[in-house]
C-alpha positions in Angstrom: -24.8 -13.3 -134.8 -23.3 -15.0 -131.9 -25.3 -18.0 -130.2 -25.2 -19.3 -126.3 -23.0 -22.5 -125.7 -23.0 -24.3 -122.7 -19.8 -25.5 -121.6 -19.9 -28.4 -118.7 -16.8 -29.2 -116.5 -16.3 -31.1 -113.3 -14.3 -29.9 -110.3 -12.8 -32.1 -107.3 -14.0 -29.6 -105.1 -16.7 -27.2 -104.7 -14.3 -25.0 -103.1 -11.9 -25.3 -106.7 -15.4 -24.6 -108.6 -15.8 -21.8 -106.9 -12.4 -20.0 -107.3 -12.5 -20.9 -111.2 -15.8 -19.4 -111.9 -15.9 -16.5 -110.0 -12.4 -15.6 -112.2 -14.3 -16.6 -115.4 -17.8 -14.4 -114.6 -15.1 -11.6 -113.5 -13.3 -11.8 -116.4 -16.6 -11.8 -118.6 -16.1 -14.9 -120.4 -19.3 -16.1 -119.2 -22.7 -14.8 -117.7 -23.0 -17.1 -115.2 -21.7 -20.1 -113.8 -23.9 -23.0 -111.9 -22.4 -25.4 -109.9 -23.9 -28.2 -108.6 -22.2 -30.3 -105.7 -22.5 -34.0 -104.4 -22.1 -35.5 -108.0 -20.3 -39.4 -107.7 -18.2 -39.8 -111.1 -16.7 -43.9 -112.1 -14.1 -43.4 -114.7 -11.0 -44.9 -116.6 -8.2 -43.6 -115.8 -4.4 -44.4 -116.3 -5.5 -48.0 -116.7 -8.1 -48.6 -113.6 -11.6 -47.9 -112.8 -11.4 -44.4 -110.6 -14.1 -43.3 -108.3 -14.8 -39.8 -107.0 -16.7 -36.8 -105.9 -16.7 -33.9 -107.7 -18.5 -31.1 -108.4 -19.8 -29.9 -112.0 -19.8 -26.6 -113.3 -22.2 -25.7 -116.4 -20.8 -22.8 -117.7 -23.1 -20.3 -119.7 -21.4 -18.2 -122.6 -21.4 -17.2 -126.1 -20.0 -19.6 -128.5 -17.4 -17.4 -129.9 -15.9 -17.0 -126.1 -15.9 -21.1 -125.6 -12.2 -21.7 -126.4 -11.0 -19.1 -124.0 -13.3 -20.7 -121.6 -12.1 -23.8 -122.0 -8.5 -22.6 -121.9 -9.2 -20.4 -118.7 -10.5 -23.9 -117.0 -7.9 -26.1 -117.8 -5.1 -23.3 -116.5 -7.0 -23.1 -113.2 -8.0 -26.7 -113.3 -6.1 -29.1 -110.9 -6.9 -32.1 -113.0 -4.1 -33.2 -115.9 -7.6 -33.5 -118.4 -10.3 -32.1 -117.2 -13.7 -32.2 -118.8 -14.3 -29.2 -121.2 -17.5 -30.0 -123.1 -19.2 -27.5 -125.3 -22.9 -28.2 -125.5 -24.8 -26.1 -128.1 -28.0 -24.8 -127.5 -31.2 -25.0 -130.1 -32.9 -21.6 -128.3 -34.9 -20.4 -124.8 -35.9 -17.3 -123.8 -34.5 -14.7 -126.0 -34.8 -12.0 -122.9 -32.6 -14.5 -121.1 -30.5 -15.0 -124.4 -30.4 -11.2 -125.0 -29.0 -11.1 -121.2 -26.1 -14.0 -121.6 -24.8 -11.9 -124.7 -25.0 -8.8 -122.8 -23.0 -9.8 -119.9 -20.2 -11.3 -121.3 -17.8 -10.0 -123.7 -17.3 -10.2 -127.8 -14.3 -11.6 -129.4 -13.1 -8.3 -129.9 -13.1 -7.2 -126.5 
């Protein structure tokens, strides 16, 4: 049986959160998408200490629909690497459960 997967990504705009997961619920790679604005990230990149605002996007899906996730993010993603992070999940409500798996679509699909 397939299990839920969280998948957590950050956007440099709410406005580019948006856009990428409307596509992704449309497309029925997830059930939902939650994005919270007003996050401040401090990073390493290309050799320097980068700051910036962004916005992250918890993705909720089932675990066999993660890597098309992930690759449906990065090809709508402006960053060159953007954070694609698959967090497992232990349990919760199996009503809620029973709804993620309804709502998005099997590998086969």
């Amino acid at each position: 049986m397939d299990r839920a997967v969280f998948v957590y990504t950050t956007y440099p705009s709410v406005v580019e959160a948006e856009q990428a997961g409307r596509a992704i619920v449309e497309r029925r790679l997830a059930a939902c998408v939650n994005i919270l604005p007003g996050m401040i990230s401090h990073y390493w990149w290309q050799g320097a200490i980068e700051r910036a605002e962004e916005a992250v996007m918890i993705i909720k899906t089932r675990v066999s629909l993660a890597e098309a996730v992930r690759d449906a993010v990065k090809a709508m993603h402006s960053y060159t690497t953007p954070a694609v992070l698959f967090l497992p999940l232990e349990g919760g409500d199996p009503a809620y459960l029973n709804w993620l798996m309804q709502e998005t679509r099997d590998e086969q699909s």
